[in-house]
Each structure stands twice: as C-alpha cells, then as structure tokens.
MARLUM-978933 format. One record per residue (C-alpha): residue number from 0; residue in one letter; z, y, x. Coordinates in nm, 2 decimals. Layout:
+-----+------+--------+--------+--------+
:  nr : rest :     c3 :     c2 :     c1 :
+-----+------+--------+--------+--------+
: NUM :    a :      Z :      Y :      X :
...
+-----+------+--------+--------+--------+
END
This chain:
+-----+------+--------+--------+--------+
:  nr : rest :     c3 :     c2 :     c1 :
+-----+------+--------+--------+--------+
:   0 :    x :   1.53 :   0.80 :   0.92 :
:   1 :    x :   1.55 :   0.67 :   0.58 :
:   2 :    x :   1.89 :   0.66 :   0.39 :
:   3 :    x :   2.06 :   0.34 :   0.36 :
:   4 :    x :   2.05 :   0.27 :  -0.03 :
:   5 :    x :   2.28 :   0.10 :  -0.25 :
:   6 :    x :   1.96 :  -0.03 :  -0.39 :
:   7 :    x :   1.74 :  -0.04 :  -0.16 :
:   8 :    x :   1.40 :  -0.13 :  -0.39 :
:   9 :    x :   1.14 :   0.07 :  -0.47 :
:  10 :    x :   1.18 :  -0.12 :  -0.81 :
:  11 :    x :   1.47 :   0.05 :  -0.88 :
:  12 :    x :   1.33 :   0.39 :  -0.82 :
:  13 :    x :   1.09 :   0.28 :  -1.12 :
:  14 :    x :   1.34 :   0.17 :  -1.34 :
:  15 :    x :   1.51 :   0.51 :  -1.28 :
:  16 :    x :   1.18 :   0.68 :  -1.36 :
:  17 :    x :   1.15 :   0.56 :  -1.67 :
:  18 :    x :   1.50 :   0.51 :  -1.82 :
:  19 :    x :   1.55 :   0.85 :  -1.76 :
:  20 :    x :   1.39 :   0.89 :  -2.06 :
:  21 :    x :   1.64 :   0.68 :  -2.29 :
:  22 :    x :   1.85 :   0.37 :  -2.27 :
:  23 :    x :   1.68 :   0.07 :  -2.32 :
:  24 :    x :   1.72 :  -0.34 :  -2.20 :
:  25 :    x :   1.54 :  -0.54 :  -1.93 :
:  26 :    x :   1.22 :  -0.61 :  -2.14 :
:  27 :    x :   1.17 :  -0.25 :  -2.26 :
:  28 :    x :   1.19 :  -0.17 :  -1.87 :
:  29 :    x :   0.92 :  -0.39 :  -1.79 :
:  30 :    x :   0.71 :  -0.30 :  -2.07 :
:  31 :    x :   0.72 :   0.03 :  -2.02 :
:  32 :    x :   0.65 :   0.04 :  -1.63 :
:  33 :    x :   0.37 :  -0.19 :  -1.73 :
:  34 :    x :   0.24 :   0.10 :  -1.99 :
:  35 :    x :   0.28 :   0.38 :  -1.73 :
:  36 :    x :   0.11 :   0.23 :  -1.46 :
:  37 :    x :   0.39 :   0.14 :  -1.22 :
:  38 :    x :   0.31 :  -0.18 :  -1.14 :
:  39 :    x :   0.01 :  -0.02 :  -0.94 :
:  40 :    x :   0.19 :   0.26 :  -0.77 :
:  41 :    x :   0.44 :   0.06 :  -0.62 :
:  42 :    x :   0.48 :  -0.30 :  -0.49 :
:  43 :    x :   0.67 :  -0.48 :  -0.79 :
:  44 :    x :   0.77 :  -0.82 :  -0.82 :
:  45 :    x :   0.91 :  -0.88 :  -1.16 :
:  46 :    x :   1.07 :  -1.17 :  -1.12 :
:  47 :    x :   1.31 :  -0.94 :  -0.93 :
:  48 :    x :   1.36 :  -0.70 :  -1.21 :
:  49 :    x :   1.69 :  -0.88 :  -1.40 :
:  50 :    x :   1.86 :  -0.87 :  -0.99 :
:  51 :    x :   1.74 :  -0.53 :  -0.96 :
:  52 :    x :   1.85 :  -0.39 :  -1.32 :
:  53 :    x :   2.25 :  -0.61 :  -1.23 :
:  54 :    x :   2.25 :  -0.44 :  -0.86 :
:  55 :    x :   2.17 :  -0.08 :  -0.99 :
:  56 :    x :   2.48 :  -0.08 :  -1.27 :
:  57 :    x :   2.72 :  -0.25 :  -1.00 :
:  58 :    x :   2.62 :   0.04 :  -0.81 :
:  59 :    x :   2.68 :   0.30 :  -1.07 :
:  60 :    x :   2.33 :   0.42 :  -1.13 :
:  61 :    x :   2.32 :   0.23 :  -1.49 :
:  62 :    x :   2.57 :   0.18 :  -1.76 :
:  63 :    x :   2.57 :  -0.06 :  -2.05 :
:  64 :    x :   2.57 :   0.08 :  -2.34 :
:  65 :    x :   2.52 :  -0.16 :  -2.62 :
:  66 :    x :   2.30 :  -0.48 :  -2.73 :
:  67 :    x :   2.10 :  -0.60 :  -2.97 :
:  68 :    x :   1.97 :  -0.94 :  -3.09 :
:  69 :    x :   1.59 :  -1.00 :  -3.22 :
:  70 :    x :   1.61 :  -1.33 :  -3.44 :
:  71 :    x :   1.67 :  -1.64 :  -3.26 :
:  72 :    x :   1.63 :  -1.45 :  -2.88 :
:  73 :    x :   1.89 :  -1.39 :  -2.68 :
:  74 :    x :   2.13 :  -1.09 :  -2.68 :
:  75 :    x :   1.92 :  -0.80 :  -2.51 :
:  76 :    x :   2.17 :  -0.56 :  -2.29 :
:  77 :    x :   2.09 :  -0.22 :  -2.34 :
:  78 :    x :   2.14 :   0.03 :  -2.04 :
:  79 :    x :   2.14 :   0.39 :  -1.97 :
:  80 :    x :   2.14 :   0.63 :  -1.63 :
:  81 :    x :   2.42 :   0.74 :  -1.54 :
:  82 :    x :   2.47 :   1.13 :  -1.36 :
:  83 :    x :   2.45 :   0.91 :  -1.00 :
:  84 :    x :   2.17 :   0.74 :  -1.11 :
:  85 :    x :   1.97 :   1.07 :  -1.15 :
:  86 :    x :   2.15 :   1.23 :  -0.80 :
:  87 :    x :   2.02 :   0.88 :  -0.69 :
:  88 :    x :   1.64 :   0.93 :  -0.85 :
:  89 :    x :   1.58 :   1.30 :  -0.75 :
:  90 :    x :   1.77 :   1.23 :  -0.39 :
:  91 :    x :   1.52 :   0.93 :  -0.34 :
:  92 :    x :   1.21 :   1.10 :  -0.45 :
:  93 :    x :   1.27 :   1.40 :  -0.18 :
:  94 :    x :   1.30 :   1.14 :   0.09 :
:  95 :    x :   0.99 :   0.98 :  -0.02 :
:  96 :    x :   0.82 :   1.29 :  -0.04 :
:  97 :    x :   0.90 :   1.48 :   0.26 :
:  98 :    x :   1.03 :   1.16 :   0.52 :
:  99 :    x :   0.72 :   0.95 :   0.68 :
: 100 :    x :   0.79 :   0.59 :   0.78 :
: 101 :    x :   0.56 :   0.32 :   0.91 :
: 102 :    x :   0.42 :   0.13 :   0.62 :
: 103 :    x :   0.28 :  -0.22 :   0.72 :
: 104 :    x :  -0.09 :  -0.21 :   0.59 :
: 105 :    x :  -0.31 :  -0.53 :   0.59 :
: 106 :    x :  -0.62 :  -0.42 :   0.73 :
: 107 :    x :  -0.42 :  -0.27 :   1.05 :
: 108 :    x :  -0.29 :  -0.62 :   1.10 :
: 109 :    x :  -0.64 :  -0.79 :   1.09 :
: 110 :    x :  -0.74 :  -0.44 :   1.31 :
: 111 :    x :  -0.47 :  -0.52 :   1.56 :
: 112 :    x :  -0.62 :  -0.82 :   1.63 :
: 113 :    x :  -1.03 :  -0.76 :   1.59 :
: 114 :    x :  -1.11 :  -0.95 :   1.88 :
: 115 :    x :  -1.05 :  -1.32 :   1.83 :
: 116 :    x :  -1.39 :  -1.29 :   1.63 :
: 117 :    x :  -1.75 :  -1.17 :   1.76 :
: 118 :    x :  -1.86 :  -0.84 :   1.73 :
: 119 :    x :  -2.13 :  -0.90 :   1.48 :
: 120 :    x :  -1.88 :  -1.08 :   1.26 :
: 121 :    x :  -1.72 :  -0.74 :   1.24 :
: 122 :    x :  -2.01 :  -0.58 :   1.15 :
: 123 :    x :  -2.06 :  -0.77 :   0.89 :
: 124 :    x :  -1.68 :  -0.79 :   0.77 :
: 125 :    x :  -1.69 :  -0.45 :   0.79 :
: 126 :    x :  -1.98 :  -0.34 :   0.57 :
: 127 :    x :  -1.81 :  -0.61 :   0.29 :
: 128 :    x :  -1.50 :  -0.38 :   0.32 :
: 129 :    x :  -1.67 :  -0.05 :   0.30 :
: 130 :    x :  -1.86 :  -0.22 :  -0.02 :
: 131 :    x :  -1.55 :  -0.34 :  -0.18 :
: 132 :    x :  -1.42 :   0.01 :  -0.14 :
: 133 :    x :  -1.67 :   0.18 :  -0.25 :
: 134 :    x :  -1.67 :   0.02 :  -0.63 :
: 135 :    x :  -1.30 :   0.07 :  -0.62 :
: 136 :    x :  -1.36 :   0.47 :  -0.52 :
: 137 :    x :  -1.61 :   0.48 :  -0.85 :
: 138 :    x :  -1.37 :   0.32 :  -1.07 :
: 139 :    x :  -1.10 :   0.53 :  -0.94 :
: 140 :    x :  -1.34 :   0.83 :  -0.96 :
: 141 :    x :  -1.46 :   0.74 :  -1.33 :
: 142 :    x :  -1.07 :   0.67 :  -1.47 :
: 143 :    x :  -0.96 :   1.01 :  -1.28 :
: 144 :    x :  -1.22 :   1.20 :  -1.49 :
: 145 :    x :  -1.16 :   0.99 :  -1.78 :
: 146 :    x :  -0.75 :   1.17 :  -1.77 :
: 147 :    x :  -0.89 :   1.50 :  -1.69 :
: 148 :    x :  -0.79 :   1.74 :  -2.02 :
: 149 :    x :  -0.60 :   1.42 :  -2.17 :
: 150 :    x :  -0.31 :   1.43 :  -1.90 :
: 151 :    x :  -0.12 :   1.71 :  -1.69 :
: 152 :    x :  -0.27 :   1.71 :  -1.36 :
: 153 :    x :   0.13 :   1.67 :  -1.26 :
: 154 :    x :   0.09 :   1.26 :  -1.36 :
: 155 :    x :  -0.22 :   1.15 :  -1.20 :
: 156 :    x :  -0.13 :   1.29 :  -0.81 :
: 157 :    x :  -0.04 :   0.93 :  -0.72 :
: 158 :    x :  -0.38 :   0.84 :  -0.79 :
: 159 :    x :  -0.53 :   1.17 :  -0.63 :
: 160 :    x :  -0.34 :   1.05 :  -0.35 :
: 161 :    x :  -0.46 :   0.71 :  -0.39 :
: 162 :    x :  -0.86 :   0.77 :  -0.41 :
: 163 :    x :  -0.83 :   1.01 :  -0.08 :
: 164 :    x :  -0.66 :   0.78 :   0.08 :
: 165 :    x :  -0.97 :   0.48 :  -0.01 :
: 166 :    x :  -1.21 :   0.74 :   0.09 :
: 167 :    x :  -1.03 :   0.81 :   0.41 :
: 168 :    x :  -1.05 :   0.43 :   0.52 :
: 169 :    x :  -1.43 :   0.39 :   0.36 :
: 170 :    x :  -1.52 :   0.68 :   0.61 :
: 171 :    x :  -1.33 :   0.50 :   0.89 :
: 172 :    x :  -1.43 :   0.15 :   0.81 :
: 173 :    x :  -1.83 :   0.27 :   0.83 :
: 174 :    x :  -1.78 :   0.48 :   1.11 :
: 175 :    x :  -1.62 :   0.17 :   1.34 :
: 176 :    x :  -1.90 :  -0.03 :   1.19 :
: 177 :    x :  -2.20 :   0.22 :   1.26 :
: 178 :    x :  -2.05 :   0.20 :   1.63 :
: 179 :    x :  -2.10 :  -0.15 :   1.66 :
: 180 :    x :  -2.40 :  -0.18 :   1.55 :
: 181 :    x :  -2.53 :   0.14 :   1.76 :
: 182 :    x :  -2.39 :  -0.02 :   2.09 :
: 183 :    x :  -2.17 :   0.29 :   2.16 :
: 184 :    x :  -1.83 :   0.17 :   2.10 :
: 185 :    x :  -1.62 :   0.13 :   2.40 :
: 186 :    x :  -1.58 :  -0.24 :   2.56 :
: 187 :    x :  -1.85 :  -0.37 :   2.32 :
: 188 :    x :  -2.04 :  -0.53 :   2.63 :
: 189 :    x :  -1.72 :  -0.72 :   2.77 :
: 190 :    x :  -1.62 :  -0.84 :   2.42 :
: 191 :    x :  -1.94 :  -1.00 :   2.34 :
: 192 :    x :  -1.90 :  -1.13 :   2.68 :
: 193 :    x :  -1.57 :  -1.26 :   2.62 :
: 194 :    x :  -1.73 :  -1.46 :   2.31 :
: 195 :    x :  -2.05 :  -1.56 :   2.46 :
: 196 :    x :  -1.85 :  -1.72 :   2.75 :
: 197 :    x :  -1.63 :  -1.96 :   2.53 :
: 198 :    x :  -1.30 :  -1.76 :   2.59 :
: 199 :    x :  -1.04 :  -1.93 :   2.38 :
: 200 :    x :  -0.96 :  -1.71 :   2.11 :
: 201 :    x :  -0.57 :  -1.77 :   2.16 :
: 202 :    x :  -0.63 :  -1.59 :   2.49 :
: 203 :    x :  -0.81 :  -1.24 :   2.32 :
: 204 :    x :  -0.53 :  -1.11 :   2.19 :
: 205 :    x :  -0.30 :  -1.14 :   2.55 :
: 206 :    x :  -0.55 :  -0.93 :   2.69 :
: 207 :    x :  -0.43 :  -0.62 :   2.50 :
: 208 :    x :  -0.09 :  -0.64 :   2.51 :
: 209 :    x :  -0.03 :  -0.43 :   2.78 :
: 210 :    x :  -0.26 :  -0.14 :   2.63 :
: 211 :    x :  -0.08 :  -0.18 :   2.30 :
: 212 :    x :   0.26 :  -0.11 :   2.47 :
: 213 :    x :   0.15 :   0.23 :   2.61 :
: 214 :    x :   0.03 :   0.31 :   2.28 :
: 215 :    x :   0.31 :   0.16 :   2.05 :
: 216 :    x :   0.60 :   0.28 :   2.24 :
: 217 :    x :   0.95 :   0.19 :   2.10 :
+-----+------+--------+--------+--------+
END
C-alpha cells in the first residue's frame, strides 16, 4: 500500500530531484525540470507548481532561505531541502521503485469498453495505434542512441523503461489486431452479430459486467 504523503504529488518528488542540487526559487524549478526532461517522466501540471513548492516547506521538506529581485519583477523566494526533504526524496523513490499500484492507462479504458464499436472499426483503430507507436519507438530509439557515450546509462533508464514499455503495447496492439482480422479471436462471430443486428450500443457494455467482476475482483 502506498504511504500517505504529506505531499502527496509526483510534482513534488521532481522538485526534490532537482533542488537537491542547490537552493533556488519557483522559476529556476520549473526551468530546470523543463531542461532535464521531467515534464515527460511524470505527469506535471505547472500551474500547480507555486501550491506544490508552499505545501512542501509547510511540510518541512523546503526552507527559505533568501530572495532576490530581477529589475522591476517581483521578489523571487529562494528555497532549499531540508534533511526531511531528502528522507522524504530517497523514502519516496524506494516506494516507487519496489511498490506496484494500479495506474489508470487510456487505452485500457477505451480496451474496457471495445465493444460499442464494430470489429472492423477495431481493426482499423488498431493498426492507426500500432502506426503511431511505431514512429514514437524510432524517435525514442534514435534520441536513446543519440545519449549513448554523451550520458551515464544511470540517467536515461526512465526512457529504457519507457521505449520497452511502447514496444510491449506495439506487440500487443498488432497481435489483438492480427486476431481480428484472422477470425480467431474469441466471440468475434457474436460481436459482429451484436452490431449487424442494431444492438444499442448503450446495451454492449452491460453484457460484460458480470465477466469483468470475476476478473476485477475487489
């Protein structure tokens, strides 16, 4: 079971990450997040970073430690970790790390209901995903090899992770596809039935929802 966080933000864990390396204010944060990529490991919404930034020193985690004014801007807080801010960092990275939890994907949800539209819709849908991730494997592929020699291997993991991950779901996506276009997936006959008969869409879905209790168990 996850820990219940003071912070509970994957933002914050990114802040953390980066002002680890020395104190700085709000819109050095977000710049530097921006620089290293962070923005695409995790999902931030910056309008959230000033509540975020506020929350984490009420909590302890950050600590003002000066300001500074740039011309006519406003004054620009500086803040630093603090020793529970890096328990909180290295404690949070372990859960991460070694604790799975359900992670609500997109394409699951449009999975978990496949059968309000006809199979060859599908087919078709499908191939324009397996497409789409297959230029987003190359470019992954081509700026992986572009960091190879220029980075430690120790900062591009994420994205190891990251291509495996699109390649795993490509593999998936054109195997469900190559199914349905072969005639050997299972129920394939009764769902173009279901389609070719007029059934209501709104009706599809009921249809399952006793199967997906014996699989989703509480």
């Amino acid at each position: 079971m996850a820990t219940k966080r003071k912070v509970n933000n994957l933002l914050a864990l990114a802040v953390l990450s980066v002002i680890v390396q020395r104190p700085m204010h709000r819109y050095e944060i977000a710049a530097t997040l921006r620089a290293h990529g962070k923005d695409k490991d995790m999902d931030i919404k910056w309008g959230s970073l000033y509540t975020v930034v506020q929350n984490m020193a009420k909590a302890g985690f950050l600590e003002v430690v000066g300001s500074e004014r740039d011309g006519a801007r406003p004054e620009r807080v500086i803040y630093r970790i603090t020793d529970a801010g890096r328990a909180e960092m290295a404690d949070w990275t372990r859960e991460l790390l070694a604790s799975p939890e359900p992670e609500h994907h997109r394409f699951t949800a449009g999975l978990s209901v496949l059968a309000v539209l006809p199979p060859d819709e599908v087919i078709e849908l499908l191939g324009r995903r397996v497409t789409a991730l297959e230029q987003v494997i190359d470019r992954t592929r081509t700026d992986l090899a572009g960091l190879a020699g220029t980075l430690p291997r120790l900062f591009v993991v994420e994205s190891e992770y990251g291509l495996a991950m699109l390649e795993a779901e490509a593999r998936w996506a054109r195997s469900l596809r190559d199914e349905l276009r072969a005639g050997t997936f299972d129920g394939l006959q009764m769902w173009r039935q279901w389609h070719a008969e007029g059934m209501p869409a709104d009706r599809i879905p009921e249809l399952a929802e006793g199967g997906n209790d014996r699989i989703h168990p509480e």
